[in-house]
C-alpha positions as CSV (number, residue, x, y, z in Angstrom):
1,X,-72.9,131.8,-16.8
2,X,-71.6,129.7,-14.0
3,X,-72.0,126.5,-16.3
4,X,-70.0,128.2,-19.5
5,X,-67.1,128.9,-17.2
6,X,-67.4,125.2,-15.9
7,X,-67.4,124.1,-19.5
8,X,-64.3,126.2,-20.6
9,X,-62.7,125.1,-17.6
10,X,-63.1,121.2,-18.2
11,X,-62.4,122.4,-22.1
12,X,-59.5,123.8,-21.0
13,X,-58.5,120.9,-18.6
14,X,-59.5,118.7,-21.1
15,X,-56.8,120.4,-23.7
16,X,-54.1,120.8,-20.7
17,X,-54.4,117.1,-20.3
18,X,-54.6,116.2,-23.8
19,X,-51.4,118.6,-24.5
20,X,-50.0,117.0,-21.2
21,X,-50.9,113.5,-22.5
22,X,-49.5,114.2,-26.2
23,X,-46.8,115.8,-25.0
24,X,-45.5,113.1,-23.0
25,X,-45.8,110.6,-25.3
26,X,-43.5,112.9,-27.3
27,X,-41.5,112.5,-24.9
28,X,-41.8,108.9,-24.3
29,X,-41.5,108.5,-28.5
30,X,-38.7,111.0,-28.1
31,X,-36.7,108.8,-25.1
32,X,-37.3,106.0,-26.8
33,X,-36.0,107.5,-30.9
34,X,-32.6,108.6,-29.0
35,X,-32.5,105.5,-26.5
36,X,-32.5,103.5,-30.1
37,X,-30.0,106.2,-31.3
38,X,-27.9,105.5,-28.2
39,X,-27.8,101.6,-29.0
40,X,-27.1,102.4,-32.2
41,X,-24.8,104.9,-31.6
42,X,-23.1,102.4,-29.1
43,X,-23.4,99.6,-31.9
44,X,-21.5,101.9,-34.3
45,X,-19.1,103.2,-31.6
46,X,-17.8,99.4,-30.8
47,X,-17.7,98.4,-34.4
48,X,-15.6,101.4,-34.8
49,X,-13.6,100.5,-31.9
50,X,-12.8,96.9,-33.1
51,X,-12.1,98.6,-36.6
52,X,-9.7,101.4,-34.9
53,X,-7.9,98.1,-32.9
54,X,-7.8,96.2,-36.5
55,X,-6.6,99.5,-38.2
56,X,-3.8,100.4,-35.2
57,X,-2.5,96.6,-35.6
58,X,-2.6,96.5,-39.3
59,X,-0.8,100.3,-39.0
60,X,1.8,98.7,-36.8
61,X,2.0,95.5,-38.7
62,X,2.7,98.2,-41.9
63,X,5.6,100.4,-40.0
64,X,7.2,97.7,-39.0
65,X,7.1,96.3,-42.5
66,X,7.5,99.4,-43.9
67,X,11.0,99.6,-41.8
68,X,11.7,96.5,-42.8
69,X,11.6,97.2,-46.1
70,X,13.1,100.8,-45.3
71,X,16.3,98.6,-43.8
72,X,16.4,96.3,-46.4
73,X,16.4,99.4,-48.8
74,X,19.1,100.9,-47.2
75,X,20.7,97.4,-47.1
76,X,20.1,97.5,-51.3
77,X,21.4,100.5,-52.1
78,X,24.4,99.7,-49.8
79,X,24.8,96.7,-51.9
80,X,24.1,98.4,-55.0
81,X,27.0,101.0,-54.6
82,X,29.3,98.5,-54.1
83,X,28.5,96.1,-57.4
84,X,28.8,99.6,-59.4
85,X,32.1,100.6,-57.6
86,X,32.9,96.6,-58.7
87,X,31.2,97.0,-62.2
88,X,33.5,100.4,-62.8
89,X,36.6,98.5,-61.1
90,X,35.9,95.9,-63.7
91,X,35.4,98.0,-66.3
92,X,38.5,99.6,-65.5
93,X,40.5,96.1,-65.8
94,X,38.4,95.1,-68.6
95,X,40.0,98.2,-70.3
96,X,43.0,97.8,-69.3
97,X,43.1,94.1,-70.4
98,X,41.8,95.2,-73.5
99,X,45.4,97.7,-74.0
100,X,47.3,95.2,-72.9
101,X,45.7,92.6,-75.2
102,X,46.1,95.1,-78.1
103,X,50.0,95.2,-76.8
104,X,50.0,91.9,-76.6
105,X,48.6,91.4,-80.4
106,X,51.1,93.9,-81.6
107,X,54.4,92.7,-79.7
108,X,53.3,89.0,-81.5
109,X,52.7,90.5,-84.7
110,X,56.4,92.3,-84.3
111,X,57.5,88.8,-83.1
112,X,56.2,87.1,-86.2
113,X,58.2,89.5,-88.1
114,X,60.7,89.1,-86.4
115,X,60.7,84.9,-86.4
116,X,59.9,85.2,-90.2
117,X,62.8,87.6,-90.8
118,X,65.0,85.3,-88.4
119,X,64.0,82.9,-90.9
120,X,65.1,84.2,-93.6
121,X,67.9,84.8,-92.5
122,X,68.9,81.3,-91.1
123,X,67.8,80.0,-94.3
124,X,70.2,82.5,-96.1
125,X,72.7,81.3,-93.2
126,X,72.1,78.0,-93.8
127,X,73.2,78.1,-97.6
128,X,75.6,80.3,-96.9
129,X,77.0,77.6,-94.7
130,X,76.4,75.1,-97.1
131,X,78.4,77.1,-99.7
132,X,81.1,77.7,-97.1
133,X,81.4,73.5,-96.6
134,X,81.6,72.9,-99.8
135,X,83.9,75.4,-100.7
136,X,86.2,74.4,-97.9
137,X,85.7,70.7,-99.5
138,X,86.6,72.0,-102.6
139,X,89.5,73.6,-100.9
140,X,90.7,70.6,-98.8
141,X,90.4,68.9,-102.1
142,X,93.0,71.6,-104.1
143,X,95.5,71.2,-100.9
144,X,95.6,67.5,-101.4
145,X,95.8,67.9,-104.7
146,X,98.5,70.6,-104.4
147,X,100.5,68.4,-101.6
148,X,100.2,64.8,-103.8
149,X,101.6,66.8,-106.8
150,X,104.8,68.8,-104.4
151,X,104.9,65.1,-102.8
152,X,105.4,63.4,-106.1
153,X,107.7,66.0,-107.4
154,X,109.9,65.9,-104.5
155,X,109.9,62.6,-105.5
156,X,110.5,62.5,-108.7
157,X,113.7,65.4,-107.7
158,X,115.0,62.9,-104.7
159,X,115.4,60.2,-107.8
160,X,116.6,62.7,-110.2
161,X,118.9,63.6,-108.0
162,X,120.2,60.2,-106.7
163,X,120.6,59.2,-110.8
164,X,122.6,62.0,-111.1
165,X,124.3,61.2,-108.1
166,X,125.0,56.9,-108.9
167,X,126.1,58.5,-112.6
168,X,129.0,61.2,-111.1
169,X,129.9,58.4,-108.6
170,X,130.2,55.8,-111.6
171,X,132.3,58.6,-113.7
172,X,134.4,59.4,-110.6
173,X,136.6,58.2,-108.1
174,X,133.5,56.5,-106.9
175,X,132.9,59.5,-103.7
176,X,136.2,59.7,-102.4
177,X,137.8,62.8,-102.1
178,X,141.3,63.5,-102.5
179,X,142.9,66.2,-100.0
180,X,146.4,67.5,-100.5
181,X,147.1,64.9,-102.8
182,X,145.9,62.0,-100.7
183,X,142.6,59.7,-100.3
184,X,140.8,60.4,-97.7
185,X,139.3,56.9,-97.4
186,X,139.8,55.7,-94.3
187,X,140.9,59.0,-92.5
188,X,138.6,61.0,-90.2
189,X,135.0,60.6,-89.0
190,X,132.3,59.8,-91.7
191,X,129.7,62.4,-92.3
192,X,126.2,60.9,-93.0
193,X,123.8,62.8,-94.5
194,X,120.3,62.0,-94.6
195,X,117.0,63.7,-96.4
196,X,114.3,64.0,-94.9
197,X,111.4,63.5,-96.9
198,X,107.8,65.8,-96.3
199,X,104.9,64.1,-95.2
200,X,101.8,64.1,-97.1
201,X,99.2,66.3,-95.5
């Protein structure tokens, strides 16, 4: 009886140690699975870490490009508004050129109409002129005619007149004129009479 109870006692020792035995190499196994966790864990972490640091400087690299690019938006769109206020000020003057061009076209066709009716009329002036010379030619021509034909028969009176004149004297008392019954030759101041005779224009 004595020797069963010794048995189950070294059975049961037997099974404490083998439990105590198993158990800590569980443990050991166990300390050892999370010590290799740990490294790798700690592995992990720092690879992390140097990916965080990469990721922060590439984050800062990006906001500062990505104010950069924020400025120079701004900086466009500053630029922007003022080539459309230009491009609408242009095309404002563009327009406006364009009336006054179409003025400009219309006062030059008036002015061609004008010129060719100034022309015209010069032309028309011009003959008319022409006409007027030679009719004042013509006329000039007519007076000298006129003045040669009173000149020539003023003339021809003057020598009518002094025939008619050298014929009385020769039928006469050759000019002397008897007053109260006496000759006046010799008496009194002589009166001279001479005729003038018209130019020729």
């Amino acid at each position: 009886m004595a020797t069963r109870r010794g048995r189950f006692v070294l059975l049961a020792l037997a099974v404490l140690l083998v439990a105590s035995l198993w158990r800590t190499v569980a443990v050991e196994r166990e300390k050892r699975n999370i010590a290799a966790a740990y490294a790798q864990a700690r592995q992990v972490l720092s690879h992390l870490e140097v990916e965080h640091t990469q990721l922060t400087a590439e984050l800062t690299t990006s906001q500062n490009t990505l104010q950069q690019k924020t400025t120079e938006n701004t900086t466009l769109q500053t630029e922007l508004k003022g080539l459309q206020e230009k491009l609408e000020q242009t095309a404002s003057e563009v327009s406006i050129l364009q009336r006054e061009h179409e003025q400009l076209r219309e006062s030059n066709a008036s002015l061609t109409n004008q010129l060719s009716s100034i022309t015209t009329e010069k032309q028309q002036l011009e003959a008319k002129l022409s006409d007027l010379k030679e009719l004042h030619l013509a006329i000039r021509a007519v007076k000298r005619k006129m003045s040669e034909e009173r000149w020539a028969a003023w003339r021809a009176h003057i020598q009518a007149e002094r025939e008619a004149d050298q014929l009385a004297l020769a039928a006469g008392n050759r000019g002397f004129v008897i007053r109260k019954g006496a000759s006046t030759l010799g008496t009194g101041s002589k009166m001279r009479v001479q005729v003038l005779e018209p130019q020729a224009r």
